[in-house]
N, CA, C and O atoms as CSV, one atom per row, in Angstrom:
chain,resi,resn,atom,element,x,y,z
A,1,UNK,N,N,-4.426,-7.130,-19.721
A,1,UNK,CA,C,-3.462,-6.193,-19.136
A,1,UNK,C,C,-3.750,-6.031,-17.645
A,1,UNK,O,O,-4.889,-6.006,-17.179
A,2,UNK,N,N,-2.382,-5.901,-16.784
A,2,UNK,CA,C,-3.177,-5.948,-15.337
A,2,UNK,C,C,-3.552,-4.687,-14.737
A,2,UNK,O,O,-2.979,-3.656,-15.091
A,3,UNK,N,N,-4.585,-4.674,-13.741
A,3,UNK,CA,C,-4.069,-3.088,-13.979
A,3,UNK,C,C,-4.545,-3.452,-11.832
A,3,UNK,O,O,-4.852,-4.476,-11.222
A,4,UNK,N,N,-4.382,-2.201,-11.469
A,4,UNK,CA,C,-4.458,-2.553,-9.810
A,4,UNK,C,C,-4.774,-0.713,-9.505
A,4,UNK,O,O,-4.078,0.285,-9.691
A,5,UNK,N,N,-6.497,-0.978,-8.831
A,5,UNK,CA,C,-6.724,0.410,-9.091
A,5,UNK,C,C,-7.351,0.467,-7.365
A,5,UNK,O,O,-8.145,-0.182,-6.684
A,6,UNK,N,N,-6.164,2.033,-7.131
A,6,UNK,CA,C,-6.612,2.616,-6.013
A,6,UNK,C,C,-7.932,2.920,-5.622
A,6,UNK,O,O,-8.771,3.121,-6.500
A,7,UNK,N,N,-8.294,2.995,-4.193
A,7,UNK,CA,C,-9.483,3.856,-3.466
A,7,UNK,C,C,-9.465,4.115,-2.032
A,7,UNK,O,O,-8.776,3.508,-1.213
A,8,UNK,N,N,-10.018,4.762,-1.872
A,8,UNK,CA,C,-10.364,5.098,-0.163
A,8,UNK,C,C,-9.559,6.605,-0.180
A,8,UNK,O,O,-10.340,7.385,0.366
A,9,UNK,N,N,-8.472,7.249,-0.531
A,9,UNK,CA,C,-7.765,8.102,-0.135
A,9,UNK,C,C,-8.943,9.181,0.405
A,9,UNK,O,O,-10.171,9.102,0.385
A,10,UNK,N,N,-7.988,10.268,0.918
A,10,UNK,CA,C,-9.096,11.460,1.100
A,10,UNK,C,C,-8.603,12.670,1.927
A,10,UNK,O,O,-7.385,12.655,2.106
A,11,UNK,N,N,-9.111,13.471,2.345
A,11,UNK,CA,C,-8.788,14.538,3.195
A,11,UNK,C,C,-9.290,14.063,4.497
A,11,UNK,O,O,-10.476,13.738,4.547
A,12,UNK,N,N,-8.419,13.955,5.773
A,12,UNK,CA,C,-8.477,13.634,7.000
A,12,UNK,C,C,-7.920,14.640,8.028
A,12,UNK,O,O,-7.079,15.352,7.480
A,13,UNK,N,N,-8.100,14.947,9.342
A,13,UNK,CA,C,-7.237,15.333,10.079
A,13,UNK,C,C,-6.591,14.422,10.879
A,13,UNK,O,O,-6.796,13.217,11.032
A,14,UNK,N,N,-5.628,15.305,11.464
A,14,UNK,CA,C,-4.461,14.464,12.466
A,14,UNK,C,C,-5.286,13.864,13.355
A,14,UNK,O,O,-6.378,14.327,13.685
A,15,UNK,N,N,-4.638,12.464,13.914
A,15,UNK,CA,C,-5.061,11.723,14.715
A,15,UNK,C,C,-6.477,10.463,14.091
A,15,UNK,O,O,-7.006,9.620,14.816
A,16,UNK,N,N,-6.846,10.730,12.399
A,16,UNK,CA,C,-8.251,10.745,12.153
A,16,UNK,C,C,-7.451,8.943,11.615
A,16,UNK,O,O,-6.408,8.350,11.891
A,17,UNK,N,N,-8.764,8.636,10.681
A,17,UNK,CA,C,-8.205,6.942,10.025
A,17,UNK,C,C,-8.692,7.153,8.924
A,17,UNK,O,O,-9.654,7.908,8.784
A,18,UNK,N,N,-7.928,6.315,7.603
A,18,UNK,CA,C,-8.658,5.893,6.815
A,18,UNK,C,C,-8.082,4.472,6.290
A,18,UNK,O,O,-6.997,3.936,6.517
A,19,UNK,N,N,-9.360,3.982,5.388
A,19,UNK,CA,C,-9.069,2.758,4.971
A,19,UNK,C,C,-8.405,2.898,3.448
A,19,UNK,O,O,-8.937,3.816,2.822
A,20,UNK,N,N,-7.619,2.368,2.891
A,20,UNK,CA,C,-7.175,2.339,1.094
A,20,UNK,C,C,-7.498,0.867,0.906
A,20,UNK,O,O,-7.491,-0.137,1.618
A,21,UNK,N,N,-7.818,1.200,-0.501
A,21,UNK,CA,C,-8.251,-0.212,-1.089
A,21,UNK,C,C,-7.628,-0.625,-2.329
A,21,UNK,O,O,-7.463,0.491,-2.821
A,22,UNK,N,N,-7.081,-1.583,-3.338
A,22,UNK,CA,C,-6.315,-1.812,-4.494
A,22,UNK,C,C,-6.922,-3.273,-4.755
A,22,UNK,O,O,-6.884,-4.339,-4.141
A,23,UNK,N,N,-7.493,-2.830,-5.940
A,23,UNK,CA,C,-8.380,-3.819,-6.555
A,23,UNK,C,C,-7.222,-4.389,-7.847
A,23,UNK,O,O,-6.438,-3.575,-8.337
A,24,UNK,N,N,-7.233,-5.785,-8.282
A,24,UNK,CA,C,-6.652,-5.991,-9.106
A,24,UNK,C,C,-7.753,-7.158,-9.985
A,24,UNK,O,O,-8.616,-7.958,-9.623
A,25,UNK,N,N,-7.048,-6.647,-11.576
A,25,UNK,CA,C,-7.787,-7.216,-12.516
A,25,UNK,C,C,-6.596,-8.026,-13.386
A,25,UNK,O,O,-5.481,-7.520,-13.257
A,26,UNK,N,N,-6.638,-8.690,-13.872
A,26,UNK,CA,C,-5.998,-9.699,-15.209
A,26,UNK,C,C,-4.713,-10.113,-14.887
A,26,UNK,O,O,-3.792,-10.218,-15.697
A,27,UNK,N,N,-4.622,-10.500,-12.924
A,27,UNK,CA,C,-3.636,-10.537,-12.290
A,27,UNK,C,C,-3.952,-11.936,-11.095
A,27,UNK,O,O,-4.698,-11.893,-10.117
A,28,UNK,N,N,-3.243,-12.929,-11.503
A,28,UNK,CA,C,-3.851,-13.992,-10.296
A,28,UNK,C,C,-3.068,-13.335,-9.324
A,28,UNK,O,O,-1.844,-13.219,-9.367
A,29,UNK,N,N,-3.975,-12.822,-8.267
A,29,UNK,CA,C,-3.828,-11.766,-6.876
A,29,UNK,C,C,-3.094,-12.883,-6.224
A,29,UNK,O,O,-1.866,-12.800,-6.226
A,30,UNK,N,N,-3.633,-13.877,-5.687
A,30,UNK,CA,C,-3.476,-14.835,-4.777
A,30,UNK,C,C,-1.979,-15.815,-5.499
A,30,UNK,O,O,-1.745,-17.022,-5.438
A,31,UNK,N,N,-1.272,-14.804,-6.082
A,31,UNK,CA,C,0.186,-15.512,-6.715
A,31,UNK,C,C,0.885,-14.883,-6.696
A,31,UNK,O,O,1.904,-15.264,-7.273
A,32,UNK,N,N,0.942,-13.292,-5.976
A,32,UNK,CA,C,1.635,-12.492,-5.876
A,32,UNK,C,C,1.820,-11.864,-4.739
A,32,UNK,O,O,0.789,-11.447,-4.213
A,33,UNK,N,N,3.295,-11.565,-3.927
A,33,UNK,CA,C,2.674,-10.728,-2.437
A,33,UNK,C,C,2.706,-9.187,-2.856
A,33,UNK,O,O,3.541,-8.912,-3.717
A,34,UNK,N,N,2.212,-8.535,-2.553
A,34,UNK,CA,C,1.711,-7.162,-2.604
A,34,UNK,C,C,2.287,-6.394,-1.683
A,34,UNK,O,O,2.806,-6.805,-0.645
A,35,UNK,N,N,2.177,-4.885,-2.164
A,35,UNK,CA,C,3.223,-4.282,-1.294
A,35,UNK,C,C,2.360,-2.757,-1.511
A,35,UNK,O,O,2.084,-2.530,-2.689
A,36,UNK,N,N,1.874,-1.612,-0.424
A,36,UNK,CA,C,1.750,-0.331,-0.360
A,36,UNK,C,C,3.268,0.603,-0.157
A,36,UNK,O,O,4.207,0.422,0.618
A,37,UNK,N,N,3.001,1.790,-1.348
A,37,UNK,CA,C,4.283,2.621,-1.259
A,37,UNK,C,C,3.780,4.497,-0.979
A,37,UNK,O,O,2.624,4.906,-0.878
A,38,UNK,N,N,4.202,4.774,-0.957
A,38,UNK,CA,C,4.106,6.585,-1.223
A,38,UNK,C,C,4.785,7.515,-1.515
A,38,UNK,O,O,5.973,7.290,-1.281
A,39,UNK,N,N,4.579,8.519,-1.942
A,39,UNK,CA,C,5.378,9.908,-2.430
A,39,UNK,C,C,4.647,10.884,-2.158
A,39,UNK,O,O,3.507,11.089,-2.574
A,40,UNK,N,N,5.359,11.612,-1.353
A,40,UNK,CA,C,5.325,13.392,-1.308
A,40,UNK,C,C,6.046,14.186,-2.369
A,40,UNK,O,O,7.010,13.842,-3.054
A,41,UNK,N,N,5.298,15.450,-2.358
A,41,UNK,CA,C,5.804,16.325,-3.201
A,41,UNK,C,C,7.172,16.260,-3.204
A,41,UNK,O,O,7.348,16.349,-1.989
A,42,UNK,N,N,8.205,16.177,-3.642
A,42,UNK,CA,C,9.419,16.396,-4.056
A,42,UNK,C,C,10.592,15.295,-2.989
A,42,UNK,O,O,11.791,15.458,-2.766
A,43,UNK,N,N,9.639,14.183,-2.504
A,43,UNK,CA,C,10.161,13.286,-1.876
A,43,UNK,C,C,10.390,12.310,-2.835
A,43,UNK,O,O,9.803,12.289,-3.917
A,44,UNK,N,N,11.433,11.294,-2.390
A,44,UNK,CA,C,10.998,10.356,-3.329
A,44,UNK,C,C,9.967,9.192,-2.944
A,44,UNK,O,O,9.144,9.458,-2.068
A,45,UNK,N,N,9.952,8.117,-3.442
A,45,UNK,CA,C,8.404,7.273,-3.052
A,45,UNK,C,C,9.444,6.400,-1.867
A,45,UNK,O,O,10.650,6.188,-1.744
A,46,UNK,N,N,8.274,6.086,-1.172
A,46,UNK,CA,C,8.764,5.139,0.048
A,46,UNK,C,C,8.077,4.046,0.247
A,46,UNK,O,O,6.909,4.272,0.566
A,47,UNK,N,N,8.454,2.627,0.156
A,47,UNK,CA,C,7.377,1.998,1.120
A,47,UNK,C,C,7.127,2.106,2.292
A,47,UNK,O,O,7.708,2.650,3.232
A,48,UNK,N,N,5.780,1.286,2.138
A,48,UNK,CA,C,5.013,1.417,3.416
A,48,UNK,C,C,4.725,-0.041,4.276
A,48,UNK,O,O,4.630,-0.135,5.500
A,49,UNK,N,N,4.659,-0.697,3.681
A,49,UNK,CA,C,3.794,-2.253,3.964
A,49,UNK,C,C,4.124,-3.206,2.718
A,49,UNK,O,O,4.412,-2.770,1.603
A,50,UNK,N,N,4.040,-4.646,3.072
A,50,UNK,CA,C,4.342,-5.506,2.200
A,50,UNK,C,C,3.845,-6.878,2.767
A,50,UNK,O,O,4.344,-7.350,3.789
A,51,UNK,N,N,2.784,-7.541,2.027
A,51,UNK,CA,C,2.232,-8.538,2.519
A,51,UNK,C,C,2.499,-9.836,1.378
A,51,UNK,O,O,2.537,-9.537,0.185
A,52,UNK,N,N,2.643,-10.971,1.710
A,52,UNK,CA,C,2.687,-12.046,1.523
A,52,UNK,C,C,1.634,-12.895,1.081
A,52,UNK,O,O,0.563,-12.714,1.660
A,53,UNK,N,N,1.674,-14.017,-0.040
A,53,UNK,CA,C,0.201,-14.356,-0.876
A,53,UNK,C,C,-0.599,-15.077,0.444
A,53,UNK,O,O,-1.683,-14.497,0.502
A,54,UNK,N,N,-0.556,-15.692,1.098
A,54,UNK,CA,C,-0.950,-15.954,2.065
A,54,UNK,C,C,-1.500,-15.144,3.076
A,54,UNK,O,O,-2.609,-15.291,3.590
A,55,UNK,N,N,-0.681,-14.301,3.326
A,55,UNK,CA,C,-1.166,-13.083,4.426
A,55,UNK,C,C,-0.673,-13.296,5.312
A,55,UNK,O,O,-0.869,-12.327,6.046
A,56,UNK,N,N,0.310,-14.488,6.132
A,56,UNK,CA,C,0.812,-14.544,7.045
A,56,UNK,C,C,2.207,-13.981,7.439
A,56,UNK,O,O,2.496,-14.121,8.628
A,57,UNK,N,N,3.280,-13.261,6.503
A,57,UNK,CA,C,3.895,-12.654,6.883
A,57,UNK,C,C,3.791,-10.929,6.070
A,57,UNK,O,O,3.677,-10.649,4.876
A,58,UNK,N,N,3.893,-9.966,7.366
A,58,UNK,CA,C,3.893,-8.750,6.548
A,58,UNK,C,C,4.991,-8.348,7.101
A,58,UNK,O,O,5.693,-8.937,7.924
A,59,UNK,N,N,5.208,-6.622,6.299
A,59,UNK,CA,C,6.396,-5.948,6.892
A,59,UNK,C,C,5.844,-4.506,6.692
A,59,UNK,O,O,5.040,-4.137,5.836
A,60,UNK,N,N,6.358,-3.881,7.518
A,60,UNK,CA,C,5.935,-2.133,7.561
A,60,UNK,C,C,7.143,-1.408,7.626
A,60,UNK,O,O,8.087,-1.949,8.202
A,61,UNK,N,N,7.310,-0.134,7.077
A,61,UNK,CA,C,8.219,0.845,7.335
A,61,UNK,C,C,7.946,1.739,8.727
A,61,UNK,O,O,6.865,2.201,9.093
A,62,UNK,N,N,9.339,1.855,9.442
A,62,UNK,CA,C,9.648,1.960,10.625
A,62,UNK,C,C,8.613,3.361,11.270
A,62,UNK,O,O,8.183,3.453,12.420
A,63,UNK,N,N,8.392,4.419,10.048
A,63,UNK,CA,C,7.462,4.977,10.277
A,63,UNK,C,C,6.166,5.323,10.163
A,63,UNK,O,O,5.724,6.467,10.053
A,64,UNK,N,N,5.294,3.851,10.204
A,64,UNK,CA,C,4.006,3.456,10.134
A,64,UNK,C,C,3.633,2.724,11.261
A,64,UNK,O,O,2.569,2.846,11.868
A,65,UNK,N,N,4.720,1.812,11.567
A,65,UNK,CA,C,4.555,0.293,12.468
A,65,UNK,C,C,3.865,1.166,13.420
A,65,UNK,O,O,4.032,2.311,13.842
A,66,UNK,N,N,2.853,0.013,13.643
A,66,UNK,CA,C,1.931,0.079,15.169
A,66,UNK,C,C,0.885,1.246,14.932
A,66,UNK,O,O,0.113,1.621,15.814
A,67,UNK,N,N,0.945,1.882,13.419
A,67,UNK,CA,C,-0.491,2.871,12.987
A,67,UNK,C,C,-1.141,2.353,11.946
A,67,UNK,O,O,-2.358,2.407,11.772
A,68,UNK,N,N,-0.316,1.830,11.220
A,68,UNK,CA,C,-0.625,0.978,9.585
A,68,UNK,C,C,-0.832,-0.480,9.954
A,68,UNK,O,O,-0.293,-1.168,10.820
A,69,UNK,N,N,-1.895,-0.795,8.926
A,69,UNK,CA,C,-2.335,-2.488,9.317
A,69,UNK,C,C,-2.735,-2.471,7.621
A,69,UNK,O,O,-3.641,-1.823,7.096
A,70,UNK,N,N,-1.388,-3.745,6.711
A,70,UNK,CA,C,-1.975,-4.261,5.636
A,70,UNK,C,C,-2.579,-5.263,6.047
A,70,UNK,O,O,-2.405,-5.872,7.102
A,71,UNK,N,N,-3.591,-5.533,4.897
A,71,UNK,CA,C,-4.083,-6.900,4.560
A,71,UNK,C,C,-5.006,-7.213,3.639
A,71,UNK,O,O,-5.768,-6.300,3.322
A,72,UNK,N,N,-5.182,-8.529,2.989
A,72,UNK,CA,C,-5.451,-8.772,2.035
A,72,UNK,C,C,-6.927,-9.738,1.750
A,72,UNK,O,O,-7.199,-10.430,2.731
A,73,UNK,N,N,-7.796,-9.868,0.707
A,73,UNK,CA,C,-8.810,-10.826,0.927
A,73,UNK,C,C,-8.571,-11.221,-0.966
A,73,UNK,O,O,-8.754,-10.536,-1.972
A,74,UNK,N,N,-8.014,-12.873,-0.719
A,74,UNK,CA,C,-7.676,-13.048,-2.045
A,74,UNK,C,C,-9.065,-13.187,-2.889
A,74,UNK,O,O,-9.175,-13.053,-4.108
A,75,UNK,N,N,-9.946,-13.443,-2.095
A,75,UNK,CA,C,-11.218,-14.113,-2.756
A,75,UNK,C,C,-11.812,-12.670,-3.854
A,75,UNK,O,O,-12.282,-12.849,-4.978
A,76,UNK,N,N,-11.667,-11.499,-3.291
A,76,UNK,CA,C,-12.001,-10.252,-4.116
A,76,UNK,C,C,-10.674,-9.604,-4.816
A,76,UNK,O,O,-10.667,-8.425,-5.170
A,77,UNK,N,N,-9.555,-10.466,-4.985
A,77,UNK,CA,C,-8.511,-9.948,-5.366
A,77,UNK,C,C,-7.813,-8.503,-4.966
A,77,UNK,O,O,-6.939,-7.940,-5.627
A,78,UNK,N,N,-8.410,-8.024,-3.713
A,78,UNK,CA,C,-7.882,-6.726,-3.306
A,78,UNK,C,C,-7.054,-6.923,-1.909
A,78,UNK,O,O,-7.023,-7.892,-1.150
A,79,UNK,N,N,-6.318,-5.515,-1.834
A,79,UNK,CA,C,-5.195,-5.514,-1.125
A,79,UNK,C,C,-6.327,-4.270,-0.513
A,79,UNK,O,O,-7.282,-3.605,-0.916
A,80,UNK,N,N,-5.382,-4.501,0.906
A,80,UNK,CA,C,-6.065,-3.004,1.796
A,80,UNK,C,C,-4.743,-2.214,2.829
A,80,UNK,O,O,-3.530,-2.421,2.814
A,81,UNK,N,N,-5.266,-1.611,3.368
A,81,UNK,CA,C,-4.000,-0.764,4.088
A,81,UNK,C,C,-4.620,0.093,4.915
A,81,UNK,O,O,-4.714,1.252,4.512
A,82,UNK,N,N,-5.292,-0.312,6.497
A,82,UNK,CA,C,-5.640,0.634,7.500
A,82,UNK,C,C,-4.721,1.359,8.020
A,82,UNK,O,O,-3.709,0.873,8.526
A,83,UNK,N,N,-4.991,2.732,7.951
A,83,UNK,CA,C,-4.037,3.740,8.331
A,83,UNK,C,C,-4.667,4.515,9.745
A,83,UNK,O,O,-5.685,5.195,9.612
A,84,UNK,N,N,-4.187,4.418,10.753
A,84,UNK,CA,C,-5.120,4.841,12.135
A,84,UNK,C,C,-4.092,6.105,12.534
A,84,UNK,O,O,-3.005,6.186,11.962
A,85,UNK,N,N,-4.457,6.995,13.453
A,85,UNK,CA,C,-3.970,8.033,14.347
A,85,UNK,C,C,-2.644,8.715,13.001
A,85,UNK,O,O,-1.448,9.005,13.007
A,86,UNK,N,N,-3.588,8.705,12.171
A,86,UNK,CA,C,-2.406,9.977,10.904
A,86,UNK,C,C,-2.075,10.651,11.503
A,86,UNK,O,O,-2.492,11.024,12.600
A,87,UNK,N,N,-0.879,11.094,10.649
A,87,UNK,CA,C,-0.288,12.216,11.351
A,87,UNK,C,C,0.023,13.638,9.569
A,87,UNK,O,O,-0.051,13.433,8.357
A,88,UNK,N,N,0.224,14.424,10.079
A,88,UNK,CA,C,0.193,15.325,8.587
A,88,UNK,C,C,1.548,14.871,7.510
A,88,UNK,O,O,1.481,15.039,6.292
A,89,UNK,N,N,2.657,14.325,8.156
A,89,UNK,CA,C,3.334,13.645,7.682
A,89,UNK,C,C,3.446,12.350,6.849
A,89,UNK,O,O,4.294,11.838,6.117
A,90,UNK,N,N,1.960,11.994,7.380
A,90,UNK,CA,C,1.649,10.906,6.046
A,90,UNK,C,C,1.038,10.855,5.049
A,90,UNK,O,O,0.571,9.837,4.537
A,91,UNK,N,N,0.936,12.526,4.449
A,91,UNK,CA,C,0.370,13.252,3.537
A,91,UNK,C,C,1.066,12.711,2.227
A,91,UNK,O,O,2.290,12.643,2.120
A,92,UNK,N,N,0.314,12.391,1.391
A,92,UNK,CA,C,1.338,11.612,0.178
A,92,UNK,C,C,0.207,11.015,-0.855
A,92,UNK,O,O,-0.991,10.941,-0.580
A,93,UNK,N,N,0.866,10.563,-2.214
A,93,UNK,CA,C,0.027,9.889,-3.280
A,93,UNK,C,C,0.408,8.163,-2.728
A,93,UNK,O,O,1.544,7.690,-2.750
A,94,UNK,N,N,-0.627,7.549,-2.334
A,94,UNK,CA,C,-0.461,6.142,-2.076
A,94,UNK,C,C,-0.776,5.337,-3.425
A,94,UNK,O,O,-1.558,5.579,-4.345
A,95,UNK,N,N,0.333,4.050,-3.145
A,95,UNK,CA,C,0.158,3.404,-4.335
A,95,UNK,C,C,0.748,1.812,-4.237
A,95,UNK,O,O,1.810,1.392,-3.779
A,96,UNK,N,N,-0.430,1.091,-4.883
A,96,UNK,CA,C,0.024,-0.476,-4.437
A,96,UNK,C,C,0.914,-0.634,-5.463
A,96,UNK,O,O,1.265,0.243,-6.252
A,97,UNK,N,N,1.334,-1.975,-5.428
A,97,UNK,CA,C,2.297,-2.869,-6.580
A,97,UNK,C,C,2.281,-4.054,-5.931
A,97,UNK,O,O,2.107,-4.230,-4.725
A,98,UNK,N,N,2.552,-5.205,-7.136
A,98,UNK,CA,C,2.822,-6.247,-7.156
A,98,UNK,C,C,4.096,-6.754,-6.907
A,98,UNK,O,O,4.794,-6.340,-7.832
A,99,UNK,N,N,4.788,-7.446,-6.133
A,99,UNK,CA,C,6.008,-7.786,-6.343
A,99,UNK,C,C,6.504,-9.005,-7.077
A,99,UNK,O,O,6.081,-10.097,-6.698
A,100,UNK,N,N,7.409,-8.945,-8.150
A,100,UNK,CA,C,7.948,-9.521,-9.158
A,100,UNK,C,C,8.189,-11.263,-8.439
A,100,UNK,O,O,8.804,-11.426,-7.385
A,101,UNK,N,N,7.718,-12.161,-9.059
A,101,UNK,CA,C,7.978,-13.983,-8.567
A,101,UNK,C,C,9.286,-13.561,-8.297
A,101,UNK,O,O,10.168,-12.915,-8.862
A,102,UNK,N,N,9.073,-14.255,-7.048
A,102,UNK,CA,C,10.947,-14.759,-6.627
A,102,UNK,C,C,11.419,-13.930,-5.973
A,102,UNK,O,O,12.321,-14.304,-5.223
A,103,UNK,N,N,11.077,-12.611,-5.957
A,103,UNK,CA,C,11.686,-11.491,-5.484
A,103,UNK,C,C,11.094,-11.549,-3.550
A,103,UNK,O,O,10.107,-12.145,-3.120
A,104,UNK,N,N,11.916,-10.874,-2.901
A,104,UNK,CA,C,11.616,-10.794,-1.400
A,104,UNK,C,C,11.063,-9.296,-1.058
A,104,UNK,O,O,11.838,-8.442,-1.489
A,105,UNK,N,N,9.883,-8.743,-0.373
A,105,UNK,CA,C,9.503,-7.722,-0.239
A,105,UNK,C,C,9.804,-7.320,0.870
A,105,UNK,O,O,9.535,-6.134,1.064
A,106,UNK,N,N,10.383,-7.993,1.889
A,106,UNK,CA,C,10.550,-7.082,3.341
A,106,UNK,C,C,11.727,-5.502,3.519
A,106,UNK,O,O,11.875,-4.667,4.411
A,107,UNK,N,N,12.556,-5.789,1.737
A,107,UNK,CA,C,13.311,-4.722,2.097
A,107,UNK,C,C,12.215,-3.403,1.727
A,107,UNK,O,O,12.593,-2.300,2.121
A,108,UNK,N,N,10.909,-3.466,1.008
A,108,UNK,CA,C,10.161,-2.470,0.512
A,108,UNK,C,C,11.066,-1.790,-0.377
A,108,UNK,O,O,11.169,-0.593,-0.110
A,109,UNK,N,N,11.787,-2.208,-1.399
A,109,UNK,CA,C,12.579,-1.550,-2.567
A,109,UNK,C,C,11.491,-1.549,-3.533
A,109,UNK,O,O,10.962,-2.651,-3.675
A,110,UNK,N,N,10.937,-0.432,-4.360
A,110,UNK,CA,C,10.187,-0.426,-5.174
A,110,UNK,C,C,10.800,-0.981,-6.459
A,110,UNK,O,O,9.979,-1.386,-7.282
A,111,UNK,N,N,12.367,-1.094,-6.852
A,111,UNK,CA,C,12.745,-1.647,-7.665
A,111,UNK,C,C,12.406,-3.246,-8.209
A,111,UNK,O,O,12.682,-3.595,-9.357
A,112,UNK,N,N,11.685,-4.275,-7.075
A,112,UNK,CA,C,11.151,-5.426,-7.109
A,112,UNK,C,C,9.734,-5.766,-7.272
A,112,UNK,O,O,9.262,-6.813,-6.829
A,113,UNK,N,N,9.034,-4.858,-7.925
A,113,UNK,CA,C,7.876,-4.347,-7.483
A,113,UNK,C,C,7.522,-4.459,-9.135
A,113,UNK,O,O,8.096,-3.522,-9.690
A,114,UNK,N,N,6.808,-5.245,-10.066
A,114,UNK,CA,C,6.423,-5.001,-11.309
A,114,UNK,C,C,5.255,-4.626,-11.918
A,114,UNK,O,O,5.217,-4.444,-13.135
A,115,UNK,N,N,4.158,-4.471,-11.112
A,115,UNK,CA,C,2.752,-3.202,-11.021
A,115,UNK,C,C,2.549,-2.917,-10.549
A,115,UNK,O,O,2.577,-3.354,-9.398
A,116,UNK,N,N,2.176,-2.007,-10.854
A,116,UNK,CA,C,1.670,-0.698,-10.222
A,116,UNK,C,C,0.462,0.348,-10.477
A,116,UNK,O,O,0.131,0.696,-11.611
A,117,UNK,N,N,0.051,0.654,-9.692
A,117,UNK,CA,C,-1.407,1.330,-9.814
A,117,UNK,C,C,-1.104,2.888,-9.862
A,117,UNK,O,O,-0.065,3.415,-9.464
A,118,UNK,N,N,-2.279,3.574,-10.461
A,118,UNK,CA,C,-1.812,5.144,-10.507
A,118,UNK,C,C,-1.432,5.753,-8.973
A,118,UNK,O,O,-0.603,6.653,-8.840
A,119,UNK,N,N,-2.134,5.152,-7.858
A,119,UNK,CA,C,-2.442,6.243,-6.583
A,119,UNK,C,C,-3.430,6.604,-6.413
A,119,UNK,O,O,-4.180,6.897,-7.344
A,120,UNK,N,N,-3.774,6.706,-5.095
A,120,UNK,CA,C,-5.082,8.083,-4.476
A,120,UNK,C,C,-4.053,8.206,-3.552
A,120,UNK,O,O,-3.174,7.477,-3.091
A,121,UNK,N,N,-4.607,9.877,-3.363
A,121,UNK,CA,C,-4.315,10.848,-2.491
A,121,UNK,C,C,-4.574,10.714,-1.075
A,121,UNK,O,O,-5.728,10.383,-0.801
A,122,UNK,N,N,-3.579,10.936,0.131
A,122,UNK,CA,C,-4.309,10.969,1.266
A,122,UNK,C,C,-3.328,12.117,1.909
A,122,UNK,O,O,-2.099,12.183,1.940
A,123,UNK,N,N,-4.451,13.089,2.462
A,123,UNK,CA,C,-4.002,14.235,2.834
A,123,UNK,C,C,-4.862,14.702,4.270
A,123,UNK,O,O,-5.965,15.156,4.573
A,124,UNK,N,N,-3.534,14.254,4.955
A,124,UNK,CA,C,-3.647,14.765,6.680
A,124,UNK,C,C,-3.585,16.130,7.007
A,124,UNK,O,O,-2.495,16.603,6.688
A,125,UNK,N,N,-4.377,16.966,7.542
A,125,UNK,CA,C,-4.494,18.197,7.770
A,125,UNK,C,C,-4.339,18.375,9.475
A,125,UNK,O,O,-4.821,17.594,10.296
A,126,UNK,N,N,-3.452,19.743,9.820
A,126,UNK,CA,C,-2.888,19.277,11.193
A,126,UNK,C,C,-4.027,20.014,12.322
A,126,UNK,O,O,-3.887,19.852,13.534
């Protein structure tokens, strides 16, 4: 069963960084491009980032670009997601997924997306 399990989240302040990490098991990593999403309380989930099995093409949502840096190391089967100069607005449950063969990730539609990990928390304090 595959399963793709969060880490790194945490309590930060504004301006602060952290790293997230998404480990995957019973999943050839390096056959799938991967994609970071999120949800706030009573928001709905958004992507964030979407990387390619290779690693050479990614994509970010318009309100991350140039703070958020995915990337990937197939050899440990994990996905990562540097998050620099937070802001309290990027307070949310983060959460990777796999995106479905065949499917294109640059629109970040979670509908193309066929695992998924529970989340960790990352909570910007202002």
């Amino acid at each position: 069963q595959v399963q793709l399990v969060e880490s790194g989240g945490g309590l930060v302040q504004a301006g602060g960084s952290l790293r997230l990490s998404c480990t995957a098991s019973a999943l050839t990593f390096n056959y799938y491009a991967m994609g970071w999403f999120r949800q706030a309380p009573g928001k709905e989930r958004e992507g964030v980032s979407c990387m390619y099995m290779s690693g050479t093409s990614t994509y970010y949502a318009g309100s991350v670009k140039g703070r958020f840096t995915i990337s990937r190391d197939n050899s440990k089967n994990t996905l990562y997601l540097q998050m620099n100069s937070l802001k309290p607005e990027d307070t949310a449950m983060y959460s990777c997924a796999a995106l479905a063969p065949g499917r294109a990730c640059w629109s970040l539609r979670s509908q193309v997306f066929i695992h998924w990990g529970q989340g960790t928390q990352v909570t910007v304090s202002s």
